[in-house]
mmCIF file as Biopython writes it, N, C-alpha, C and O atoms, coordinates in Angstrom:
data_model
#
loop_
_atom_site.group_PDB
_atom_site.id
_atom_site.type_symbol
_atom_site.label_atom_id
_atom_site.label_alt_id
_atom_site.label_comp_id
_atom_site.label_asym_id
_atom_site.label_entity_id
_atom_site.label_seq_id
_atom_site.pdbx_PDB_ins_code
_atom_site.Cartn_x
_atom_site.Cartn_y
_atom_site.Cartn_z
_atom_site.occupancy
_atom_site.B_iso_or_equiv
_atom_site.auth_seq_id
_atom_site.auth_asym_id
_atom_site.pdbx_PDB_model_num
ATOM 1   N N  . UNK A ? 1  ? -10.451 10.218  15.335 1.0 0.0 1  A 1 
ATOM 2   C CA . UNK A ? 1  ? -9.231  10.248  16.096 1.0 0.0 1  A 1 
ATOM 3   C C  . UNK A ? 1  ? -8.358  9.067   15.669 1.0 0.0 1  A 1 
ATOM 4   O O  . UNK A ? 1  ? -8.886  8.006   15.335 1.0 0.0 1  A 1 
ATOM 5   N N  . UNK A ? 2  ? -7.145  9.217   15.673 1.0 0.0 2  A 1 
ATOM 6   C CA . UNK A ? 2  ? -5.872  8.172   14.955 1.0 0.0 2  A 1 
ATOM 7   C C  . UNK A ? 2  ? -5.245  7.749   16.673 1.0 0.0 2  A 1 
ATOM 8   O O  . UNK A ? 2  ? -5.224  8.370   17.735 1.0 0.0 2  A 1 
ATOM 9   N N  . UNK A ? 3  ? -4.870  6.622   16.316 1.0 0.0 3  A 1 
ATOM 10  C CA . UNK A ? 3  ? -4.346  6.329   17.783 1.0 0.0 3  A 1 
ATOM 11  C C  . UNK A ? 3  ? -2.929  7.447   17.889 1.0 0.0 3  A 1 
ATOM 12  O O  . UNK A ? 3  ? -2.533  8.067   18.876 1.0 0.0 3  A 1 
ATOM 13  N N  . UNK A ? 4  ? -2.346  7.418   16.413 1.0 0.0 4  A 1 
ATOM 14  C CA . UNK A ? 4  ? -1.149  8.062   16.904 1.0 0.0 4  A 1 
ATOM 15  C C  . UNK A ? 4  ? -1.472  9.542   18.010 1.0 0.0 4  A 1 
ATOM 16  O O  . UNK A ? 4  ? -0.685  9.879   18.895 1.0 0.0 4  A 1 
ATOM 17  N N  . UNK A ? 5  ? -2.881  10.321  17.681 1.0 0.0 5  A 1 
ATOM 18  C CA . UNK A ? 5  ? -3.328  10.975  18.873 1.0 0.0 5  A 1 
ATOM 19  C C  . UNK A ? 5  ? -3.001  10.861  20.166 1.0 0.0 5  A 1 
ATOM 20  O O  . UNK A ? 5  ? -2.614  11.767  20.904 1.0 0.0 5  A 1 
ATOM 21  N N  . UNK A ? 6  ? -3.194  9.519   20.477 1.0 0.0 6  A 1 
ATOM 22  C CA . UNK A ? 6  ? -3.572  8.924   21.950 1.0 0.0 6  A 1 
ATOM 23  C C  . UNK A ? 6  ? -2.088  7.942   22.441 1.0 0.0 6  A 1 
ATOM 24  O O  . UNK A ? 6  ? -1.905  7.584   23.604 1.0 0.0 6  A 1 
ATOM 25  N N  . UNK A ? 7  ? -1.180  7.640   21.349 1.0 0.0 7  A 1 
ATOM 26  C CA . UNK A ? 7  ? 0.256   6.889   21.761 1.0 0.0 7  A 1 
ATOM 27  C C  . UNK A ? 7  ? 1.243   7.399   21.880 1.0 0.0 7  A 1 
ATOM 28  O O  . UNK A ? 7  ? 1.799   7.337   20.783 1.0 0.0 7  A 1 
ATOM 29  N N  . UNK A ? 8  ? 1.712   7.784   22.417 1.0 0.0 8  A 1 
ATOM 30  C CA . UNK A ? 8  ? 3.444   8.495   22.456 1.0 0.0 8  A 1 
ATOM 31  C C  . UNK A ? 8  ? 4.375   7.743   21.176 1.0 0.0 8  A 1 
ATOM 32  O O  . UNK A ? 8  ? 4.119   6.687   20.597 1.0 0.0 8  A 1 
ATOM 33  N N  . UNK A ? 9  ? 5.436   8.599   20.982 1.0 0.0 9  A 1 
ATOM 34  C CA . UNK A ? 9  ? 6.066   8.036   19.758 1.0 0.0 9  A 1 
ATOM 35  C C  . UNK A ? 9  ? 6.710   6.964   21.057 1.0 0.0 9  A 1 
ATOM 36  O O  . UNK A ? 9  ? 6.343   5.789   21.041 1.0 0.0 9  A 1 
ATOM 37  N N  . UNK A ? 10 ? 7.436   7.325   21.886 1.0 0.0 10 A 1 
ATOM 38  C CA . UNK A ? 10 ? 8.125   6.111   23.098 1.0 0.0 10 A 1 
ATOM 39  C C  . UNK A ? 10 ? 7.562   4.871   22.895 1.0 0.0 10 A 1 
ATOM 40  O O  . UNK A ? 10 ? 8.190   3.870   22.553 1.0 0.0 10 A 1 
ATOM 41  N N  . UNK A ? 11 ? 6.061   4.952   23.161 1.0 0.0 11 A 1 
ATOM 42  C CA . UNK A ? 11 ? 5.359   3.651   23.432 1.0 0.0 11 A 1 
ATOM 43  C C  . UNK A ? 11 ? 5.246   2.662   22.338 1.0 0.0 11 A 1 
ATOM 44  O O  . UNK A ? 11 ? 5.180   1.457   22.580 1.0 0.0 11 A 1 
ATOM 45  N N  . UNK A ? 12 ? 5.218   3.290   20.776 1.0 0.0 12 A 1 
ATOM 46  C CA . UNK A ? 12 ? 5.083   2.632   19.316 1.0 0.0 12 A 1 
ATOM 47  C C  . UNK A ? 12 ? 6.321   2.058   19.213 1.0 0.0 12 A 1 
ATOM 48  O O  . UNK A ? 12 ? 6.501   0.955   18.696 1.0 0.0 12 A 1 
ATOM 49  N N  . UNK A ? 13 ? 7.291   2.829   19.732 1.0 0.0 13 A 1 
ATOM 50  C CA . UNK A ? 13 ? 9.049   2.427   19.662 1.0 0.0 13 A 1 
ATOM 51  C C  . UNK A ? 13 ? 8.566   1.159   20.714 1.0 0.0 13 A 1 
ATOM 52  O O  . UNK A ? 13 ? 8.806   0.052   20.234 1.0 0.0 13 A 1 
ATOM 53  N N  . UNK A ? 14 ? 8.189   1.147   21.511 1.0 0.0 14 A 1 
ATOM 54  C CA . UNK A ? 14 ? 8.184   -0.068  22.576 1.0 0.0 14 A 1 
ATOM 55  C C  . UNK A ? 14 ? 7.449   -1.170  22.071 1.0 0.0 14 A 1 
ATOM 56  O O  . UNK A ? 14 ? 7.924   -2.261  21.757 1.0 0.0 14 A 1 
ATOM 57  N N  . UNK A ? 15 ? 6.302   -0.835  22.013 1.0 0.0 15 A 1 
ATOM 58  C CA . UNK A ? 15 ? 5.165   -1.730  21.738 1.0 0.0 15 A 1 
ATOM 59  C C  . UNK A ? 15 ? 4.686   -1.264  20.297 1.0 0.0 15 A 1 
ATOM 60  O O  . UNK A ? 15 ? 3.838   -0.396  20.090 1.0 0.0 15 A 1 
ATOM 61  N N  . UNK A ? 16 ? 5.116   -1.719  19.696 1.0 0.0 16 A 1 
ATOM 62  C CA . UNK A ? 16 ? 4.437   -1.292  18.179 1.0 0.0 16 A 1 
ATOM 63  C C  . UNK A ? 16 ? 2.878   -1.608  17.591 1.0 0.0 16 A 1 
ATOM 64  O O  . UNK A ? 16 ? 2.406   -2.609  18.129 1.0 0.0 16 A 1 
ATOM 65  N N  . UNK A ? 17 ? 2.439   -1.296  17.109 1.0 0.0 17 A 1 
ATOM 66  C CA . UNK A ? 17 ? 0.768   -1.833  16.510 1.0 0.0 17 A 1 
ATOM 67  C C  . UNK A ? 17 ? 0.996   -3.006  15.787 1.0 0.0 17 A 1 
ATOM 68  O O  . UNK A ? 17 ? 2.027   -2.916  15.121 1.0 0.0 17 A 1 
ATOM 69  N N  . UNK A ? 18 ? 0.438   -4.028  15.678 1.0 0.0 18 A 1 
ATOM 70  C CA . UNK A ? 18 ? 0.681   -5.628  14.870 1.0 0.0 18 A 1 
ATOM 71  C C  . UNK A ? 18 ? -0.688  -5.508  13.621 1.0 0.0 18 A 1 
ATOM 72  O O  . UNK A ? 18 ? -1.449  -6.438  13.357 1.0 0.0 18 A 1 
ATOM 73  N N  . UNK A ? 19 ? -0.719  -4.396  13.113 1.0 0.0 19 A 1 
ATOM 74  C CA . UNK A ? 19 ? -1.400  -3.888  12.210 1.0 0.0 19 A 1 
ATOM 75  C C  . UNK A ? 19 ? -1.452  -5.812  10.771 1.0 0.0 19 A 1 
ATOM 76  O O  . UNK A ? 19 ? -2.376  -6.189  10.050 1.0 0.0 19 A 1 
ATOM 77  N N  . UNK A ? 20 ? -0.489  -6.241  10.918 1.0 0.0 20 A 1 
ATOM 78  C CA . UNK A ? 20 ? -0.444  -6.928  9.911  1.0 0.0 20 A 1 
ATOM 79  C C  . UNK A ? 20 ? -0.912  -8.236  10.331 1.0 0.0 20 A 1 
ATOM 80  O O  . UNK A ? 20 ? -1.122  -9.016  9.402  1.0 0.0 20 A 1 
ATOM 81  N N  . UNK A ? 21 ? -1.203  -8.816  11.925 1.0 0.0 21 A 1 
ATOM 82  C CA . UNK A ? 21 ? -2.278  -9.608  12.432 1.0 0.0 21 A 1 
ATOM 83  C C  . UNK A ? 21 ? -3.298  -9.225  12.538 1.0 0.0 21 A 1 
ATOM 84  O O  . UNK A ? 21 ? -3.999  -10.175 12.190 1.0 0.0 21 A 1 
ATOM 85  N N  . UNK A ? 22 ? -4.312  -7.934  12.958 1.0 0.0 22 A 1 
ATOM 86  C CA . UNK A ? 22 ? -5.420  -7.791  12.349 1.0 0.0 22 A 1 
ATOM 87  C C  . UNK A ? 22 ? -5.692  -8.023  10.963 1.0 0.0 22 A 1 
ATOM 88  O O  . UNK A ? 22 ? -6.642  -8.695  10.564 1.0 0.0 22 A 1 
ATOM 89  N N  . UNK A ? 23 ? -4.677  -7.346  10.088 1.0 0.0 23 A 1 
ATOM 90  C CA . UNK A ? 23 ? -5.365  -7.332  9.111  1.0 0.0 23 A 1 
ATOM 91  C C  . UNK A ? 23 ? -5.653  -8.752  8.429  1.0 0.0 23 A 1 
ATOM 92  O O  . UNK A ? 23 ? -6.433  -8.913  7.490  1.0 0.0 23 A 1 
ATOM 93  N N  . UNK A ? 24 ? -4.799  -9.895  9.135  1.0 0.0 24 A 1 
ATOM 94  C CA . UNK A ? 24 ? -5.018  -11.225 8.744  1.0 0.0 24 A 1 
ATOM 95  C C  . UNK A ? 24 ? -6.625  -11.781 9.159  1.0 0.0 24 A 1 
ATOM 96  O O  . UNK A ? 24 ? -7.331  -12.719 8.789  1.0 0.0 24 A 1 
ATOM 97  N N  . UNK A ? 25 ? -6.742  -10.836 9.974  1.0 0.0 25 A 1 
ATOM 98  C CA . UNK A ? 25 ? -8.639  -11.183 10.142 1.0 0.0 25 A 1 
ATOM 99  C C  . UNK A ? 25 ? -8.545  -11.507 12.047 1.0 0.0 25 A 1 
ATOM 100 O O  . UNK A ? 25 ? -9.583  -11.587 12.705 1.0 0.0 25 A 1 
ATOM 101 N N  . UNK A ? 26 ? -7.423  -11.627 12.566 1.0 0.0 26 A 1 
ATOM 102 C CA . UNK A ? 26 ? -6.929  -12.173 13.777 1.0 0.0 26 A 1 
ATOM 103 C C  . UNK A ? 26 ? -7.439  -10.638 14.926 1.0 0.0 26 A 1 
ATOM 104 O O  . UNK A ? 26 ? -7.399  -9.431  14.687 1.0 0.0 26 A 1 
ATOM 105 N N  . UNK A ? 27 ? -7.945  -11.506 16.332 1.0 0.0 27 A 1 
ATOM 106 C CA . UNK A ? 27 ? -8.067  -10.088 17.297 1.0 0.0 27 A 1 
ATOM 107 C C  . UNK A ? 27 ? -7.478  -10.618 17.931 1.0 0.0 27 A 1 
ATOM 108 O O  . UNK A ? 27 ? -7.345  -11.747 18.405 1.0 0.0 27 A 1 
ATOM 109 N N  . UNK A ? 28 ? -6.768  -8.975  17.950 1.0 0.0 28 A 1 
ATOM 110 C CA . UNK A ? 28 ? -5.148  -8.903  19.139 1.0 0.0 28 A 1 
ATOM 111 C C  . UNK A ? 28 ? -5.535  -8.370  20.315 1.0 0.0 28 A 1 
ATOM 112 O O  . UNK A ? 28 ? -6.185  -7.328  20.223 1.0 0.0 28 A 1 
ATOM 113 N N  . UNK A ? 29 ? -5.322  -8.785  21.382 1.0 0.0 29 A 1 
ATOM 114 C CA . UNK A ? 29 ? -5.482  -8.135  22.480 1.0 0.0 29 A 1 
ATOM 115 C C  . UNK A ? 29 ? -4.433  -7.824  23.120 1.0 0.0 29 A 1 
ATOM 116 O O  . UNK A ? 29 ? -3.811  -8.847  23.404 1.0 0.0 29 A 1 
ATOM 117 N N  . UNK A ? 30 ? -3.669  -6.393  23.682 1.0 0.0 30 A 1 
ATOM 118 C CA . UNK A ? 30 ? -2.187  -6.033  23.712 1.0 0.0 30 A 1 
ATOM 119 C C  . UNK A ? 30 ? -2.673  -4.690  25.196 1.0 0.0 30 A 1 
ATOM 120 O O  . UNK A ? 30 ? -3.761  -4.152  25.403 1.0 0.0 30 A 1 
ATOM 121 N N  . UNK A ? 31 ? -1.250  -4.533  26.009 1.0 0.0 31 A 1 
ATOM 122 C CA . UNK A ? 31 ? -1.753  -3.626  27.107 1.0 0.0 31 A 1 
ATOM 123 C C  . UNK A ? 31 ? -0.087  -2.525  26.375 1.0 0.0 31 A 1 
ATOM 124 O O  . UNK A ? 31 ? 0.992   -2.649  25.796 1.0 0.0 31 A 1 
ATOM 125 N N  . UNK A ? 32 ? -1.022  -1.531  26.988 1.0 0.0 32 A 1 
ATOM 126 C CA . UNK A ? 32 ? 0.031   -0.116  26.331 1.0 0.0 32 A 1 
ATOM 127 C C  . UNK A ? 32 ? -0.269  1.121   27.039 1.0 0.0 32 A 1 
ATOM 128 O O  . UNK A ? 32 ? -1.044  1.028   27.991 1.0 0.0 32 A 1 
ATOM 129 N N  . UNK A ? 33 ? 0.263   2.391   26.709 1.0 0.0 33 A 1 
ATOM 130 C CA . UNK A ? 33 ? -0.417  3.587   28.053 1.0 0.0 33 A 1 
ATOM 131 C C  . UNK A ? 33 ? -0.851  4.077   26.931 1.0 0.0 33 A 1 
ATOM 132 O O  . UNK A ? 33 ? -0.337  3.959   25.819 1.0 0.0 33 A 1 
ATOM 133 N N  . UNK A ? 34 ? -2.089  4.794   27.316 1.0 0.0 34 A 1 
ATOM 134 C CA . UNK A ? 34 ? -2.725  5.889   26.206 1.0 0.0 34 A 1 
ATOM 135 C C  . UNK A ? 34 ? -2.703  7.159   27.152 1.0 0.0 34 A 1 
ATOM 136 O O  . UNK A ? 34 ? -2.397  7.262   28.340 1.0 0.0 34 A 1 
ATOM 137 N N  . UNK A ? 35 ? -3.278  8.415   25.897 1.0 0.0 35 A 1 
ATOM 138 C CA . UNK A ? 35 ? -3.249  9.189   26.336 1.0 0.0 35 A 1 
ATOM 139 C C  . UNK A ? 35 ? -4.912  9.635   26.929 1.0 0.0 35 A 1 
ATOM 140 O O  . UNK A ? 35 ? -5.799  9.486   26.088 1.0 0.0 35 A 1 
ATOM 141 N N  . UNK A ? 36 ? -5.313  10.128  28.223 1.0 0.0 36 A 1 
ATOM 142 C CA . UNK A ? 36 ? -6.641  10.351  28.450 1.0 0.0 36 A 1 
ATOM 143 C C  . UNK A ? 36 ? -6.752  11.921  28.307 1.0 0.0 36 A 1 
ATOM 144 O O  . UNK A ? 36 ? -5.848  12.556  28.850 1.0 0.0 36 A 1 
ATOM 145 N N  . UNK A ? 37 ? -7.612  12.544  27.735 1.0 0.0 37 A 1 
ATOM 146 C CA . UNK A ? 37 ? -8.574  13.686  27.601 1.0 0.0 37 A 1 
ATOM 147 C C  . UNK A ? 37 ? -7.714  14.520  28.629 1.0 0.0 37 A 1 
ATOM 148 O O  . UNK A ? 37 ? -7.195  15.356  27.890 1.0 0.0 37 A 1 
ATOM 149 N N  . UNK A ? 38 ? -7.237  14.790  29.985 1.0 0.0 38 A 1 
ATOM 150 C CA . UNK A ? 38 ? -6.586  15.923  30.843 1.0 0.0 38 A 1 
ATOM 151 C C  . UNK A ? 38 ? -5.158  15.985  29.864 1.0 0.0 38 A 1 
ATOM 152 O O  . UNK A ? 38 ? -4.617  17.062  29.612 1.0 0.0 38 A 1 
ATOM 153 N N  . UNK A ? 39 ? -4.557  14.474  29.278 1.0 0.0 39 A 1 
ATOM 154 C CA . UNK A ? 39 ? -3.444  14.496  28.915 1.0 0.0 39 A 1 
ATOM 155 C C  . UNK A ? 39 ? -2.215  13.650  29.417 1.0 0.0 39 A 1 
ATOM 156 O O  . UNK A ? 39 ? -1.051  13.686  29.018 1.0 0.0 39 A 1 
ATOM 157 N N  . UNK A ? 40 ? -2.869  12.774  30.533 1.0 0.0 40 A 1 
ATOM 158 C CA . UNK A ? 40 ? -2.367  12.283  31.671 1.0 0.0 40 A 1 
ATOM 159 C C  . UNK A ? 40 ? -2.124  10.752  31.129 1.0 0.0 40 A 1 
ATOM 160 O O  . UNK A ? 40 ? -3.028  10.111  30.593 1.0 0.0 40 A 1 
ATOM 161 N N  . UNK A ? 41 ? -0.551  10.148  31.370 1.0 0.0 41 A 1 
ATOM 162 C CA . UNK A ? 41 ? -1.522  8.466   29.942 1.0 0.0 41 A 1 
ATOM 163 C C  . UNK A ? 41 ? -1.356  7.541   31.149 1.0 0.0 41 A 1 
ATOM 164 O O  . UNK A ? 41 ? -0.546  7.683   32.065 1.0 0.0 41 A 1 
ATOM 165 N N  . UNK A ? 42 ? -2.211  6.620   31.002 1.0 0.0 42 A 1 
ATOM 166 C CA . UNK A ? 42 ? -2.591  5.597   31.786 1.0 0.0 42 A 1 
ATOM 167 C C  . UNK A ? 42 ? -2.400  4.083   31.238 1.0 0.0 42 A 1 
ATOM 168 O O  . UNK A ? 42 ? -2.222  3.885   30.037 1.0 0.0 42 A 1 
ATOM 169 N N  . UNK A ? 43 ? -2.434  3.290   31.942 1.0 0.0 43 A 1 
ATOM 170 C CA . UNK A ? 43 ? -2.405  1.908   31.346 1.0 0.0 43 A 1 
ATOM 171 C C  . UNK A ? 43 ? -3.879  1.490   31.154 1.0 0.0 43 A 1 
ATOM 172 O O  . UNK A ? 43 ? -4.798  1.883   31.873 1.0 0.0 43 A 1 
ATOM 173 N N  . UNK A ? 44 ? -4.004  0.650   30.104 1.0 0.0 44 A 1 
ATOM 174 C CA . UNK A ? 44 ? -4.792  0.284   29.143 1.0 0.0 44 A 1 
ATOM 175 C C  . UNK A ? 44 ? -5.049  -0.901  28.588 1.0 0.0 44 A 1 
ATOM 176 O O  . UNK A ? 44 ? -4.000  -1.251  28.048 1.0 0.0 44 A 1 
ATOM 177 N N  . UNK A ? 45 ? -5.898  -1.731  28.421 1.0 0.0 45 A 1 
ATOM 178 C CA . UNK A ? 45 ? -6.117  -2.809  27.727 1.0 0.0 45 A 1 
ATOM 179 C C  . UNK A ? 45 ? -6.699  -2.905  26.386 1.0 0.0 45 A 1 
ATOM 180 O O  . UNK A ? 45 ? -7.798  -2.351  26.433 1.0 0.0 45 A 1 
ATOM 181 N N  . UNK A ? 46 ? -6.448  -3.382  25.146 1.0 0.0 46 A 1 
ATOM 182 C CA . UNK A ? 46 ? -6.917  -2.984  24.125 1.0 0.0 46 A 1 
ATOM 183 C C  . UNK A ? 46 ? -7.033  -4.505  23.286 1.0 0.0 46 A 1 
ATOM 184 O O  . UNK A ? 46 ? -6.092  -5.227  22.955 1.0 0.0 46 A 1 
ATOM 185 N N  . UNK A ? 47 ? -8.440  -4.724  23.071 1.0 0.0 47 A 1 
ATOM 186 C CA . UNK A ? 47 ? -8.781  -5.690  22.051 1.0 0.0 47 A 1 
ATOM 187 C C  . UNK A ? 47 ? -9.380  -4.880  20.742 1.0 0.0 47 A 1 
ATOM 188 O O  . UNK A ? 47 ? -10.198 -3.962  20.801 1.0 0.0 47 A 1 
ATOM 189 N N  . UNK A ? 48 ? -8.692  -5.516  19.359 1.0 0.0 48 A 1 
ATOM 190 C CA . UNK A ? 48 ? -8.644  -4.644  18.369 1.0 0.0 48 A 1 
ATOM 191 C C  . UNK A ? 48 ? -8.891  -5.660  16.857 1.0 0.0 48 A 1 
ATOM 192 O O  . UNK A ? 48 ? -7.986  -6.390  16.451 1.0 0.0 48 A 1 
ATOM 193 N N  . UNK A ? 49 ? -10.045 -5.573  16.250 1.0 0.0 49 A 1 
ATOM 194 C CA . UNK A ? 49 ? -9.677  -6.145  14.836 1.0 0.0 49 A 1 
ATOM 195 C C  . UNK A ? 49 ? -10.037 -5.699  13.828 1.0 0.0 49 A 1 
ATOM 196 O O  . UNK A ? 49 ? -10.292 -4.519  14.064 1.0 0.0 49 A 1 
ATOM 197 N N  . UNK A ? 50 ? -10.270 -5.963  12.573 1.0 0.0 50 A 1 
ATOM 198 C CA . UNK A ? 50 ? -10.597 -5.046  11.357 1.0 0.0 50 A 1 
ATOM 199 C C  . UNK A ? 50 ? -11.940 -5.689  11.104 1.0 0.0 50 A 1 
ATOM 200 O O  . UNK A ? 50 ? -12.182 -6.895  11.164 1.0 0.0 50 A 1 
ATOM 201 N N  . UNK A ? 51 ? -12.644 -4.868  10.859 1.0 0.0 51 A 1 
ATOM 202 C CA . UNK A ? 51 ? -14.154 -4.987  10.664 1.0 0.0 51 A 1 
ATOM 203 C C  . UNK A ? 51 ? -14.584 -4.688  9.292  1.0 0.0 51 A 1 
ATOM 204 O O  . UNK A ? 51 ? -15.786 -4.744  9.035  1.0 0.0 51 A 1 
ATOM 205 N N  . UNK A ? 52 ? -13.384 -4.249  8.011  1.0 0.0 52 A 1 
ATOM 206 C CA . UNK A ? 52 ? -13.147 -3.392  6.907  1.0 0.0 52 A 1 
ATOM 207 C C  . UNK A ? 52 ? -12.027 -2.994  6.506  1.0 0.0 52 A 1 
ATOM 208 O O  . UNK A ? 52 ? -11.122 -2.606  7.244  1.0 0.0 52 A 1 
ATOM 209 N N  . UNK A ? 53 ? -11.979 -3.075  4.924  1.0 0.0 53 A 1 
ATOM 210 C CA . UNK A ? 53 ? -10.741 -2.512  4.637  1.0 0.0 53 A 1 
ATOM 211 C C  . UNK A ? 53 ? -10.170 -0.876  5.549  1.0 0.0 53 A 1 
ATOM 212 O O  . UNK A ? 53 ? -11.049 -0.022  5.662  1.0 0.0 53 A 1 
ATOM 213 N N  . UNK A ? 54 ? -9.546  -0.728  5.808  1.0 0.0 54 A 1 
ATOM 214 C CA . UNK A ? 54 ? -8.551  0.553   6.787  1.0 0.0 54 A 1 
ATOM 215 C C  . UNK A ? 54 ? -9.947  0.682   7.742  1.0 0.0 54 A 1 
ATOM 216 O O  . UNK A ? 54 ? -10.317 1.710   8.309  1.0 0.0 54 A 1 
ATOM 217 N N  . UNK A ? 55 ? -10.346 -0.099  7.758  1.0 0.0 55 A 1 
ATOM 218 C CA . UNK A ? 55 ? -11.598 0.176   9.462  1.0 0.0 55 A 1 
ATOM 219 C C  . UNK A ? 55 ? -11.052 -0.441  10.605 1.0 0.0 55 A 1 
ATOM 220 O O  . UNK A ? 55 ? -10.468 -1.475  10.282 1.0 0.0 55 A 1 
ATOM 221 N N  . UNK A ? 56 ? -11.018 -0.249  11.620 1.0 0.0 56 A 1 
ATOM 222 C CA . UNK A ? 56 ? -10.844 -0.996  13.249 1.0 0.0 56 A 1 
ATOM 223 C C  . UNK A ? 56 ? -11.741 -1.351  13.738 1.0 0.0 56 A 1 
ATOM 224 O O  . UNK A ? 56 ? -12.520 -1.169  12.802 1.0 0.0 56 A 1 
ATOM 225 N N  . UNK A ? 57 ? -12.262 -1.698  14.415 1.0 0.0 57 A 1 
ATOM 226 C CA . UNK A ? 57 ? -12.653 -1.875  15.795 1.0 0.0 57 A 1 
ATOM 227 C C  . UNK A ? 57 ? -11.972 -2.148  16.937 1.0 0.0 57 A 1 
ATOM 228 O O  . UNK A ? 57 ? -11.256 -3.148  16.891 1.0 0.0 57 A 1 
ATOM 229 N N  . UNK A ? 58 ? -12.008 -1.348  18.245 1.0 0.0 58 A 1 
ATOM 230 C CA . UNK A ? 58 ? -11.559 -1.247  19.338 1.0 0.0 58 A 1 
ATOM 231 C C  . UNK A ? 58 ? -11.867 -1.126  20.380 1.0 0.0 58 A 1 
ATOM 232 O O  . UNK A ? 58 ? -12.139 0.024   20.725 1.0 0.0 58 A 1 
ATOM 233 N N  . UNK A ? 59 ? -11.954 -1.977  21.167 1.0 0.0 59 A 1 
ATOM 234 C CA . UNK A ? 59 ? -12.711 -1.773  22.796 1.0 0.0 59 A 1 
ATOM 235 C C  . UNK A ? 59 ? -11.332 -1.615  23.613 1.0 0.0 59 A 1 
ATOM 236 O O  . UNK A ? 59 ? -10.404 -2.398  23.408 1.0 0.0 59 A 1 
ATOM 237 N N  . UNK A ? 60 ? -11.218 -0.347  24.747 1.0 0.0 60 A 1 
ATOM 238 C CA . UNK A ? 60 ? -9.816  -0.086  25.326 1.0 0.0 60 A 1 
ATOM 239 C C  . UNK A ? 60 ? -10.903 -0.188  26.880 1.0 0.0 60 A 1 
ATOM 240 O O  . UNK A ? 60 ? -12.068 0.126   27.125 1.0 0.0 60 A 1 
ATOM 241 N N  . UNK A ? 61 ? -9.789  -0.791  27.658 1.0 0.0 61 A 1 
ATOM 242 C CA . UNK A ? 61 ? -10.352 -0.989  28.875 1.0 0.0 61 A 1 
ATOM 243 C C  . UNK A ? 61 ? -9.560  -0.190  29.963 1.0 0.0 61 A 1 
ATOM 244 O O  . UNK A ? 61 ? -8.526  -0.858  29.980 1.0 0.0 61 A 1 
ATOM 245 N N  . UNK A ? 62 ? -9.359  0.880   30.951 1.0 0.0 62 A 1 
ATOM 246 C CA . UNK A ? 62 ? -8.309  0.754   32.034 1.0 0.0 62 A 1 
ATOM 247 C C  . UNK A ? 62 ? -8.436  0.032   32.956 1.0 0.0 62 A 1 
ATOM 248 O O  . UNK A ? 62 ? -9.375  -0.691  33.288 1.0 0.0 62 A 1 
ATOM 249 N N  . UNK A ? 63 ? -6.902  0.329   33.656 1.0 0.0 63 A 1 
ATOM 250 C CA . UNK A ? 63 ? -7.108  -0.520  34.904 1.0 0.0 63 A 1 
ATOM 251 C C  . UNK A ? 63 ? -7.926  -0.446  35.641 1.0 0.0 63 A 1 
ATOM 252 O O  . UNK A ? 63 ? -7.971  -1.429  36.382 1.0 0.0 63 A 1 
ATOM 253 N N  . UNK A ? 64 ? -8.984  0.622   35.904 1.0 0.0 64 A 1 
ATOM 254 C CA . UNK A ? 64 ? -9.129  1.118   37.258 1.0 0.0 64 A 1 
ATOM 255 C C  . UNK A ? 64 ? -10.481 -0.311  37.375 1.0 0.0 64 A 1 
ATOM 256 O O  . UNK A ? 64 ? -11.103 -0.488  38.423 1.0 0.0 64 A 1 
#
């Protein structure tokens, strides 16, 4: 799954991915709405860094 899956184009226009501080080796931790499984998007917490060339790692937290 690609986040663009799970982000609205709105939200990338808002909050964009800082793709170019991970890839400096740096973990970003950033809040944004995703989209959940019914389809419904929620707010979100997301710590994110590169573990590999075009690899992520991502732990997303909600509010609840």
């Amino acid at each position: 799954m690609r986040f663009h899956d799970v982000v609205s184009e709105e939200e990338l226009k808002r909050n964009p991915f800082r793709l170019a501080e991970i890839a400096s080796g740096q973990t970003i931790t950033s809040e944004r709405k995703m989209k959940r499984k019914d389809g419904q998007f929620i707010n979100v917490e997301i710590a994110a860094r590169m573990i590999a060339p075009n690899r992520l790692l991502a732990f997303v937290r909600d509010d609840y």
